[in-house]
VEXDREN-2710 file (C-alpha; in Angstrom, 1 decimal):
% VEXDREN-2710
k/r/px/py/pz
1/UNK/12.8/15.4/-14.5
2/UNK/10.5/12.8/-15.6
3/UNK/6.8/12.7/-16.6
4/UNK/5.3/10.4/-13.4
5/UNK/1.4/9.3/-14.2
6/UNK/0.1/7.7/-10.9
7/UNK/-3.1/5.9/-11.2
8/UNK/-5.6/6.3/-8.2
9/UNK/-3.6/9.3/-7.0
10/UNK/-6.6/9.9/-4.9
11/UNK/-6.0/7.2/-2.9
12/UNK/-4.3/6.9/0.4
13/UNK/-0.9/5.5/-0.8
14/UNK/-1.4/7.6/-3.9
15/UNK/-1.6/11.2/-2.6
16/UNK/1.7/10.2/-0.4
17/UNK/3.2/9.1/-3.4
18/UNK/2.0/12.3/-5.5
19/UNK/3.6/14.5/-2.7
20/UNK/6.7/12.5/-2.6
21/UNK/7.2/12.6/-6.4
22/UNK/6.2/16.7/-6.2
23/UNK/8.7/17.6/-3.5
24/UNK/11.4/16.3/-5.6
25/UNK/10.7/18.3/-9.2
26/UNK/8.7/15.2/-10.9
27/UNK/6.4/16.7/-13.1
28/UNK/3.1/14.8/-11.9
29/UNK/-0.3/13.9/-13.7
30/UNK/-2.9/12.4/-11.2
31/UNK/-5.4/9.9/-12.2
32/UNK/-8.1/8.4/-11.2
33/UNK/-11.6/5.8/-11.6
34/UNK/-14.3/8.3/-10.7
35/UNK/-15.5/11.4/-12.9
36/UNK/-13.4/14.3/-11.4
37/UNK/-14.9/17.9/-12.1
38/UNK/-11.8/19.7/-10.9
39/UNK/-9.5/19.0/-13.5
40/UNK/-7.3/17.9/-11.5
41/UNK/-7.0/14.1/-12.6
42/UNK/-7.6/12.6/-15.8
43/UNK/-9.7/9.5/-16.2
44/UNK/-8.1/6.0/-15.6
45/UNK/-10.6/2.8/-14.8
46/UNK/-8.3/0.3/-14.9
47/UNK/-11.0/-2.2/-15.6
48/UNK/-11.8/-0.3/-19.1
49/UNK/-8.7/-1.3/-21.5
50/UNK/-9.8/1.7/-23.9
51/UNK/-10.0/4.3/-21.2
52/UNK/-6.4/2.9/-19.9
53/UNK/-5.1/3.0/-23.3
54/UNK/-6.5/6.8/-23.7
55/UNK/-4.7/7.6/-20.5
56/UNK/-1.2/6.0/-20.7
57/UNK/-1.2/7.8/-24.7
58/UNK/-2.7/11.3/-23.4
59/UNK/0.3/11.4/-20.6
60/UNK/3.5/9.7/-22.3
61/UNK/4.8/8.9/-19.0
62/UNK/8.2/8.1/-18.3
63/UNK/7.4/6.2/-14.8
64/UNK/3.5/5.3/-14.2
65/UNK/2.7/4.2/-10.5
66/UNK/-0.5/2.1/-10.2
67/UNK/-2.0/2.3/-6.9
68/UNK/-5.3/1.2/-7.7
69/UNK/-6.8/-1.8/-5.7
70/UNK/-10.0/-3.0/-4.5
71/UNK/-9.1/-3.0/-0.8
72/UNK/-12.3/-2.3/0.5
73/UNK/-14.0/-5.3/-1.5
74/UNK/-14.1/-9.3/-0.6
75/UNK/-15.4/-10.3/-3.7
76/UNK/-13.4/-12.2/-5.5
77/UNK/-14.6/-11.3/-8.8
78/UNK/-13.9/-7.5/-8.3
79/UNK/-10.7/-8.4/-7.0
80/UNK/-9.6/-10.0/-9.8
81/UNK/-11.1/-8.0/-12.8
82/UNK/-9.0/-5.2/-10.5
83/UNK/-5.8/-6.4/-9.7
84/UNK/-5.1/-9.1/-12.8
85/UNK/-7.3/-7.7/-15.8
86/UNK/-6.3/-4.0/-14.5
87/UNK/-2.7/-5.1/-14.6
88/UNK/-3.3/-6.5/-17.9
89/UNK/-5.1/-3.5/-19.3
90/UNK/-2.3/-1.4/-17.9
91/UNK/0.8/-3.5/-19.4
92/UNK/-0.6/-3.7/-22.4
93/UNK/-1.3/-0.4/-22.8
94/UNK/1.9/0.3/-22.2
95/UNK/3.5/-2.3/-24.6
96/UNK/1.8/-0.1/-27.0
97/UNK/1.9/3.8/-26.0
98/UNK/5.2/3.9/-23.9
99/UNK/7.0/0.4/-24.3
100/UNK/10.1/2.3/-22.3
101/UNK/8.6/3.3/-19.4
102/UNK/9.3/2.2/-15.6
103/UNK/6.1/1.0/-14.4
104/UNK/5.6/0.6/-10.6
105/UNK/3.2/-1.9/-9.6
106/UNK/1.6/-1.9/-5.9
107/UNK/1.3/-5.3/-4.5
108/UNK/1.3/-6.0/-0.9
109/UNK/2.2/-8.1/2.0
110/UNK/-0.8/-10.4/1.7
111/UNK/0.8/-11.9/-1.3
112/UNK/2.8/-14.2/1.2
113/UNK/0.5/-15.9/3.7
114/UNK/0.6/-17.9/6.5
115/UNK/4.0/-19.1/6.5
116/UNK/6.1/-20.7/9.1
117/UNK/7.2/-17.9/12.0
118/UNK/10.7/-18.8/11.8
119/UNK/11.2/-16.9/8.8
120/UNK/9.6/-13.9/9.8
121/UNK/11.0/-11.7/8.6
122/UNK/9.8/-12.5/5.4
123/UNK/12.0/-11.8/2.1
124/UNK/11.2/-12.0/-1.5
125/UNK/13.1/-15.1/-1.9
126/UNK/9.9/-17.1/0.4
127/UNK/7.2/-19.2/-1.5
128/UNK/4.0/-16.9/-1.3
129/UNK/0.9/-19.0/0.3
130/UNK/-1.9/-16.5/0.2
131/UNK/-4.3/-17.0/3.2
132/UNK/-7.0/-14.2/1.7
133/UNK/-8.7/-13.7/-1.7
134/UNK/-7.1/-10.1/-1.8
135/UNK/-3.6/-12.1/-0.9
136/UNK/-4.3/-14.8/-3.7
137/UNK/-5.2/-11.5/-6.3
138/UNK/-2.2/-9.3/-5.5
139/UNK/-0.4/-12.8/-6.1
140/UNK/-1.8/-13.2/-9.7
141/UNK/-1.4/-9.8/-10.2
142/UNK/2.5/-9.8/-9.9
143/UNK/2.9/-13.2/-11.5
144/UNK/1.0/-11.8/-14.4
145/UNK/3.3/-8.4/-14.4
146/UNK/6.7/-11.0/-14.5
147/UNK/5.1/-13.1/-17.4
148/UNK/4.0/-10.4/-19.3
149/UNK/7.0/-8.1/-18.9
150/UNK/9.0/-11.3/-20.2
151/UNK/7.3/-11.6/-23.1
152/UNK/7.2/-7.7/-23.7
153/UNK/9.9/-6.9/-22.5
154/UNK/8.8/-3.8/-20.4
155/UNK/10.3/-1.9/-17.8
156/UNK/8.5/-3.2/-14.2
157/UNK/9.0/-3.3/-10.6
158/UNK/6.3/-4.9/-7.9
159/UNK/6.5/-3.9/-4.5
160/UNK/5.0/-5.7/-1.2
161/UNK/4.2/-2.8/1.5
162/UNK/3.9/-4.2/4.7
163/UNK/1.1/-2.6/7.0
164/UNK/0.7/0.6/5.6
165/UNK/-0.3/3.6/8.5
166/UNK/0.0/7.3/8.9
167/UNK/-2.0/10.4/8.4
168/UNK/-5.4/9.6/5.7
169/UNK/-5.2/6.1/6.9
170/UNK/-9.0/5.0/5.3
171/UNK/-10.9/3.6/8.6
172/UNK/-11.1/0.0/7.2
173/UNK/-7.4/-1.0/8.8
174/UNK/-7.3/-1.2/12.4
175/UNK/-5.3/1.7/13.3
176/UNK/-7.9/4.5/11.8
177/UNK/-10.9/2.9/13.2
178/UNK/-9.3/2.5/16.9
179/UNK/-8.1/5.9/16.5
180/UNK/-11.8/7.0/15.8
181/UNK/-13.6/4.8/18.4
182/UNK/-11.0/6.8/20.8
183/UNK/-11.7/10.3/19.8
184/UNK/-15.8/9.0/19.9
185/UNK/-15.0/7.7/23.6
186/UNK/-13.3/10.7/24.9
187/UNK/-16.2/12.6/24.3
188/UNK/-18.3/10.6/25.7
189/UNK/-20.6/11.1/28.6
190/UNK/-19.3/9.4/31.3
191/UNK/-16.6/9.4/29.9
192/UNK/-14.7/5.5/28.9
193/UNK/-11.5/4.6/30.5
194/UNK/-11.1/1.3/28.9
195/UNK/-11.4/-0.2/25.8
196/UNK/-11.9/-4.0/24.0
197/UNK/-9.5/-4.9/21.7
198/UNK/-9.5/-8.3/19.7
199/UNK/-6.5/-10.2/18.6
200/UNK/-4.2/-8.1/20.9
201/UNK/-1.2/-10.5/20.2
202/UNK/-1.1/-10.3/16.9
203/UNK/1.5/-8.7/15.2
204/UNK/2.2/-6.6/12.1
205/UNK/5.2/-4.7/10.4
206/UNK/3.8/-1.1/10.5
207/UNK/5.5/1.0/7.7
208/UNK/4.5/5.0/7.2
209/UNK/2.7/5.6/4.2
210/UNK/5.6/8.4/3.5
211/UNK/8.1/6.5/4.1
212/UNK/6.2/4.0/1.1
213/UNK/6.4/7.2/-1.2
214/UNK/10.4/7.9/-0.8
215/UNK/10.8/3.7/-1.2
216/UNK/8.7/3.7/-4.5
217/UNK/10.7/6.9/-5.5
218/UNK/14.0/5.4/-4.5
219/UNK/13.3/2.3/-6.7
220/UNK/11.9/4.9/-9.8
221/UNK/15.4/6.7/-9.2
222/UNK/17.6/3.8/-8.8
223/UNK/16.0/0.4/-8.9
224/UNK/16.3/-2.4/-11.4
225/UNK/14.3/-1.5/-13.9
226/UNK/15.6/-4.1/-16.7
227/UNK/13.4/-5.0/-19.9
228/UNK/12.0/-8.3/-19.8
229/UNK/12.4/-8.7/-16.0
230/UNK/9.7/-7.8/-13.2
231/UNK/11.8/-7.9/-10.0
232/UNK/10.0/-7.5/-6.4
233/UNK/10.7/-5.9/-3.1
234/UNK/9.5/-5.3/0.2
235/UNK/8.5/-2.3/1.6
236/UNK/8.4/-2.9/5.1
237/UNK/10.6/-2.0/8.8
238/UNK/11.3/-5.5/10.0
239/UNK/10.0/-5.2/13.5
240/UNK/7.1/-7.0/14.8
241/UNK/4.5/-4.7/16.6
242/UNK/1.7/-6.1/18.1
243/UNK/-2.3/-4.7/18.4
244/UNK/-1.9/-4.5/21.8
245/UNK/1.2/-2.7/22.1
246/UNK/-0.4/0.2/19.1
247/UNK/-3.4/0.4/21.1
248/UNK/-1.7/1.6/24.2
249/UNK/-0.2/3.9/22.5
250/UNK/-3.6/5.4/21.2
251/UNK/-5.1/5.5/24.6
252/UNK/-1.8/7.6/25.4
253/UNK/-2.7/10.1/22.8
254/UNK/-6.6/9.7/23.8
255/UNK/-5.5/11.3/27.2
256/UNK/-4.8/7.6/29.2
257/UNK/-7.5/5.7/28.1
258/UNK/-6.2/1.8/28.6
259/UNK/-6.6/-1.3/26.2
260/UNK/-7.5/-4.6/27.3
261/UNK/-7.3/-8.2/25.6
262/UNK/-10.7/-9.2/24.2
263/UNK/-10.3/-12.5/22.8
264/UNK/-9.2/-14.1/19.2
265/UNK/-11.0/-13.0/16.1
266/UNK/-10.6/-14.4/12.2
267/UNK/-8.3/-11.5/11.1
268/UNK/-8.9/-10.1/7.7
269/UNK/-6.1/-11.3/6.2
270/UNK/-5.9/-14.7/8.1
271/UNK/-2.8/-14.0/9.8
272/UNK/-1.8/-13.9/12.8
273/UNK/2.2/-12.3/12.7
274/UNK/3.8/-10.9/10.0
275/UNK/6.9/-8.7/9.1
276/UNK/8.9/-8.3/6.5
277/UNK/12.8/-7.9/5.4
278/UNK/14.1/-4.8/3.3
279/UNK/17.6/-5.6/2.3
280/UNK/16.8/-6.5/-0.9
281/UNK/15.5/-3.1/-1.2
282/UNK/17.8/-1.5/0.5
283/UNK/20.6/-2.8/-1.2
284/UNK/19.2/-1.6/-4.5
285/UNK/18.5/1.8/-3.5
286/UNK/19.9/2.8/-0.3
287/UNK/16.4/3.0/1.1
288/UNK/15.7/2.8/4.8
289/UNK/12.6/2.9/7.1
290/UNK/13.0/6.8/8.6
291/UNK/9.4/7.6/10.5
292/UNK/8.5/4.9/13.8
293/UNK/5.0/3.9/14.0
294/UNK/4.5/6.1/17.2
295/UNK/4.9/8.9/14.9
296/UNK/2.9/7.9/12.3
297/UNK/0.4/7.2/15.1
298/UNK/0.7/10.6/16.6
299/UNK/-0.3/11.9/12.9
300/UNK/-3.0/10.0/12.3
301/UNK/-4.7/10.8/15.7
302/UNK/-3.7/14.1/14.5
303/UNK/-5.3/14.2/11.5
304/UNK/-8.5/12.7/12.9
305/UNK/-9.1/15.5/15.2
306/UNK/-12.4/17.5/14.4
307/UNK/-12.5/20.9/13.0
308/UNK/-13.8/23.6/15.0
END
């Protein structure tokens, strides 16, 4: 089996992937930005070319998944020295320590935009208008990937996952922090029976973060991995869910605590539906959407549960 090297393996996307890869025989080496004591991961800022370099020579991968991002950050500088020099670093690293390799770039969703509703759901084919800073950096980070694995001629794939949930979900998206106001408000004193939530109509394509792993797997395994040309695909379900609808279904799990609308805010990413079409994908690969967000809901409240 192959030699995967999956960069910010600590992160939440990146231990699903890590698991995904393990369960099916690929000999895995972790990596990650921070100083790790364990031994477990080796060293891999993807804003330091040298340390890149070091990494992608150390491990001679034959895939290498990136799933480093700034998603936590607004600034548009770290953004960019993230996504688009990172992606740089990377590629060129690998132009020079493992010119054969598959490389598997995570994008994302934002990339597109605001676009018109009637082509929800979204495919690859659709002219990206980014409505976010991160959606305008993810978008120069594939553009670079295509130009540079033109001129390269490397081995690379960019994939857009929709809205990403499931057990580890980081408390920055919507459905971890509801999940954590809930468990706070059931042990209140008195205890809540209601609860505020914004945008309620809104809508997103809610994809399990497993589910990500065995698509990003399927496209390693199978997908188009042809020199000189960086294709993309969705990762995504093609149903609409809205807010609303996913925080009933939290209240459920909170023992019947019951949502109601609380008005329009700016969203982070500026938009207000959004889903996305996986033929392309699925066509490629075979690859299908197998866990429904109510299960990846029921293991992320799950998951949340304190220890006793």
């Amino acid at each position: 089996m192959p030699r995967a090297l999956v960069i910010a393996a600590n992160s939440f996307i990146g231990r699903h992937i890590c698991n995904e890869l393990e369960a099916h025989h690929v000999q895995v080496v972790r990596a990650r930005r921070a100083p790790d004591n364990s031994n477990q991961f080796i060293a891999c800022d993807l804003t330091n070319a040298a340390e890149v370099s070091h990494a992608i020579e150390r491990s001679q991968p034959e895939w290498i998944i990136q799933c480093g991002a700034a998603t936590a950050s607004r600034d548009a500088r770290e953004l960019y020295q993230t996504h688009v020099f990172g992606t740089l670093n990377l590629l060129e690293a690998v132009a020079m320590h493992a010119a054969d390799a598959r490389v598997l770039l995570m994008g994302s969703a934002a990339e597109y935009g605001s676009l018109p509703l009637e082509w929800l759901p979204l495919t690859e084919d659709r002219l990206p208008n980014p409505s976010s800073v991160f959606g305008a950096s993810k978008l120069a980070q594939t553009q670079l990937a295509q130009a540079l694995a033109a001129e390269k001629q490397l081995r690379v794939v960019s994939v857009r996952p929709f809205n990403v949930i499931g057990p580890g979900l980081p408390d920055i998206y919507f459905a971890a922090s509801l999940a954590k106001r809930l468990i706070a408000a059931r042990a209140s004193q008195p205890a809540t029976t209601e609860f505020d939530v914004t945008n309620a109509t809104a809508t997103r394509d809610f994809v399990d973060a497993r589910d990500v792993a065995s698509a990003c797997l399927a496209l390693l395994e199978r997908g188009p991995f042809s020199p000189g040309r960086s294709e993309v695909f969705n990762i995504s379900t093609a149903q609409e869910t809205t807010l609303l609808d996913m925080a009933k279904h939290l209240g459920r799990l909170a023992g019947g605590l019951k949502p109601r609308a609380a008005g329009e805010h700016q969203s982070r990413g500026g938009i207000t539906r959004s889903a996305g079409n996986f033929q392309k994908l699925h066509q490629a690969t075979g690859w299908q959407p197998s866990i429904p967000w109510q299960d990846s809901l029921r293991d992320l409240w799950t998951a949340l549960q304190p220890t006793t």
